[in-house]
C-alpha positions in Angstrom: 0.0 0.0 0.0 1.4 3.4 -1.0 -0.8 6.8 0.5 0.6 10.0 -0.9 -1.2 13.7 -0.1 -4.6 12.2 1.8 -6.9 14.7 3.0 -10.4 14.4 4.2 -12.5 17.6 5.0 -15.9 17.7 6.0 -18.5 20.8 5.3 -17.7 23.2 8.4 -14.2 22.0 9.2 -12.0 24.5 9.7 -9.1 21.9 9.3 -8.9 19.0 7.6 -9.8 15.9 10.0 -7.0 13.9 7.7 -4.2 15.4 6.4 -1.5 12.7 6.0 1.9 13.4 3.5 2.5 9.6 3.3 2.3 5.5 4.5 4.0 2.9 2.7 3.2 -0.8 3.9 4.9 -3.9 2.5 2.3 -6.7 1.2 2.2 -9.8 4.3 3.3 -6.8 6.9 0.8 -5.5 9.7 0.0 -1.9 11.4 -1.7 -1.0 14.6 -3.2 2.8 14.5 -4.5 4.1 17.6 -5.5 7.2 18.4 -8.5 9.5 20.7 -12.0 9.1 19.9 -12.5 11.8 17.0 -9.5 11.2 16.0 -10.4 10.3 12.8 -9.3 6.5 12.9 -12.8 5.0 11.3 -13.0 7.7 8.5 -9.1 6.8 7.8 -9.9 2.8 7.7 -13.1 3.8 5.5 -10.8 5.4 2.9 -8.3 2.5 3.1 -11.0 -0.3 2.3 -12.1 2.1 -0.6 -15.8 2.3 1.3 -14.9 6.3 1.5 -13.6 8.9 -0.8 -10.9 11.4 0.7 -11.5 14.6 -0.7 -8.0 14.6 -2.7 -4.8 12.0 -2.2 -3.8 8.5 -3.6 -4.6 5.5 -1.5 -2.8 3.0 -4.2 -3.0 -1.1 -4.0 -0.5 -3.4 -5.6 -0.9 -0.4 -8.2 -4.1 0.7 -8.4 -5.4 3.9 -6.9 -8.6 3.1 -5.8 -9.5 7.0 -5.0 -9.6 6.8 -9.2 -12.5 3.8 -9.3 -15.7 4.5 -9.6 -18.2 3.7 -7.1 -18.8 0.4 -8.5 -15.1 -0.6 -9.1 -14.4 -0.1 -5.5 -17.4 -2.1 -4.7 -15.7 -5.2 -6.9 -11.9 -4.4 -6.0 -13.4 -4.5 -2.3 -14.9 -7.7 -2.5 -12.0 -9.5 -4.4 -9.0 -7.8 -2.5 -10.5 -7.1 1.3 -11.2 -9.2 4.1 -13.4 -6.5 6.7 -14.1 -6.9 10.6 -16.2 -4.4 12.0 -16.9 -3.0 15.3 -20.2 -3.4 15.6 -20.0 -7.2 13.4 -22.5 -6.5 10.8 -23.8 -9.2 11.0 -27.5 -10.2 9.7 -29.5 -11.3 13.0 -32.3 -13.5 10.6 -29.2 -15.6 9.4 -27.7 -18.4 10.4 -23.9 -18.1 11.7 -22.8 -20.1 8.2 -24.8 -17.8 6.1 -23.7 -14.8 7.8 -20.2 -15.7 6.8 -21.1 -16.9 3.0 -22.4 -13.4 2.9 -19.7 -11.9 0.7 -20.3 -14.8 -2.1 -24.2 -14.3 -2.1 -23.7 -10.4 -3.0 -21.6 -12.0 -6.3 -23.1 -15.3 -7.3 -27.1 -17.3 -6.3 -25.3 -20.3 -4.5 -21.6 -21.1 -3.3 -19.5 -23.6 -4.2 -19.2 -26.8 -2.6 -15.1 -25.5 -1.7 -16.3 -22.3 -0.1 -19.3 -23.9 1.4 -16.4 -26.3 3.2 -13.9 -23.0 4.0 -17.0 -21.3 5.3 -17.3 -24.3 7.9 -14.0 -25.2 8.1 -13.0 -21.7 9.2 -16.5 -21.4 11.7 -14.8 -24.7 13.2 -11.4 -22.9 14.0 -12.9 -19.8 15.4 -15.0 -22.1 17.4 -18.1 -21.8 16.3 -19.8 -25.4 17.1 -23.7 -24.6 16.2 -23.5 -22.8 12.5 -27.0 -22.8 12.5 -27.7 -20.8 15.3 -29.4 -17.4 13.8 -26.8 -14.7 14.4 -29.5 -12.6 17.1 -28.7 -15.8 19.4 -25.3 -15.6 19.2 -23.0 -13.5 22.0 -20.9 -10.7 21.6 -17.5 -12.3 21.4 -19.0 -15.5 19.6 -20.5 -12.5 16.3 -17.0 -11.3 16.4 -15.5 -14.9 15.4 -18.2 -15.0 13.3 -17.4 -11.5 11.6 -13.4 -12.7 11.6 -14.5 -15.9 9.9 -16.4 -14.0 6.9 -13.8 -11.5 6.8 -11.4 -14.3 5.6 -13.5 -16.6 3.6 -12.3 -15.4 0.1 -8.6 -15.4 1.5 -8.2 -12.1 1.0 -4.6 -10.1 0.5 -5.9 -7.3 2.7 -7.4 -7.9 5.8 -8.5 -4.7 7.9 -10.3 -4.3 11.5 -11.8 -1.4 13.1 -11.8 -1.8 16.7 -11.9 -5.4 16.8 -12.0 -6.4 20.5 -13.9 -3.2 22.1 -16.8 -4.1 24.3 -15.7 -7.2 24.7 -14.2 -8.5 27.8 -10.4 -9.2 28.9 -11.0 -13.4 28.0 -12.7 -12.6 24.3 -10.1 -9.7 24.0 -7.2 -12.0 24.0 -9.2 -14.8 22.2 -10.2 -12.6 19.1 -6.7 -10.5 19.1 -4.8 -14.0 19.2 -7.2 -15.8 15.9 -7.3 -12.0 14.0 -3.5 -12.0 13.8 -2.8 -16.0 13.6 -5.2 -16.4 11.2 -4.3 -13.7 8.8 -0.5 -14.0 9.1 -1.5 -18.1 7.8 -3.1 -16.1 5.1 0.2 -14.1 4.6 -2.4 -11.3 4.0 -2.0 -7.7 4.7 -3.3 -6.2 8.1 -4.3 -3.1 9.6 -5.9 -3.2 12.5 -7.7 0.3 14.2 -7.6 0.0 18.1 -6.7 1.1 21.5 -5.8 -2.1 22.8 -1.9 -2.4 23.8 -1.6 -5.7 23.5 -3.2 -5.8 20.5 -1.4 -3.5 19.0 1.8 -4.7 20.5 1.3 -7.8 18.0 1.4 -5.8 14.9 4.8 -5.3 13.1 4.5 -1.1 13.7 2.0 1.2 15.3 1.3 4.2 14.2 -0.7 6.9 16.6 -3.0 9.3 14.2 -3.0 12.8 16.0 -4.7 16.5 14.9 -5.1 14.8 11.4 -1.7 12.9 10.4 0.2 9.4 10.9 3.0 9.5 13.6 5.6 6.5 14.6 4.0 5.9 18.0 6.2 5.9 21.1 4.1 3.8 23.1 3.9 0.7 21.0 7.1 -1.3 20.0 
């Protein structure tokens, strides 16, 4: 990933809430960003996973700029390229924990394959997810987050990113869901950026950076 001259201003800003010169992050490498609340961190990972424009900038991958795509390109370079874990799990409550992660291949195609159908379970089975056919609305907080990691990675993306992963959850699930995120996608050999205040999350990744009044800096409290 190369990010050259990203800015993102909103209507009644008097600065820019982004304003970053430059990242540059090698392909199988991770990141940790932290930063206050306001900060900016979700609009920055938004932008990133091409789900945002930034109001001028290149955010290029493996070559492309995908601030030049059109809506619909991001869409498809999204779905073929990105592996997302949200906060808040979107997750559909009326499905079934196996559905909810075959998610991303109903949006492209009517059924899945019998392979994904068996990565889909196979990768429910190694983020512990026993019942698959429990509707999502019956499932716990941290058990929709494995669920949400498990979806993320279905495709076997190159690029797998994570907003707040482990908030609201407690200390147990917090370690549980830090330790699979980063195993999991480091067996990939994917990409990963990961948007938290955790320490010891962000103490896994191979660099933290800290994003303060609007830019990227090295942070000093994260090896």
């Amino acid at each position: 990933m190369q990010v050259r001259d990203l800015t993102m201003r909103f209507a009644g800003q008097e600065r820019a809430l982004l304003d970053i010169a430059a990242i540059e992050l090698s392909t199988g490498s991770s990141v940790g960003i932290s930063g206050i609340s306001g900060a900016g961190k979700t609009t920055l990972f938004h932008c990133l996973a091409g789900i945002a424009k930034p109001t001028a900038g290149v955010i290029r991958w493996g070559g492309i700029d995908i601030c030049a795509l059109s809506g619909d390109e991001q869409t498809r370079w999204r779905l073929r390229n990105v592996g997302l874990v949200f906060q808040d799990f979107h997750l559909v409550d009326g499905l079934s924990a196996l559905d909810n992660v075959l998610l991303p291949v109903y949006f492209d195609r009517w059924q899945p394959s019998a392979s994904l159908l068996q990565r889909a379970r196979e990768l429910l089975s190694a983020v512990g997810i026993a019942a698959m056919d429990r509707l999502a609305a019956l499932l716990s907080r941290g058990e929709r987050q494995r669920v949400a990691l498990a979806r993320a990675l279905l495709l076997e993306p190159a690029i797998v990113m994570a907003d707040e992963p482990t908030a609201s959850l407690d200390p147990d699930h917090r370690r549980q869901i830090g330790d699979l995120l980063v195993e999991m996608v480091r067996g990939q050999r994917a990409t990963l950026i990961v948007i938290s205040h955790e320490p010891e999350l962000l103490k896994r990744m191979d660099c933290c950076l800290s994003l303060q009044h609007g830019s990227l800096q090295a942070s000093a409290d994260f090896p």
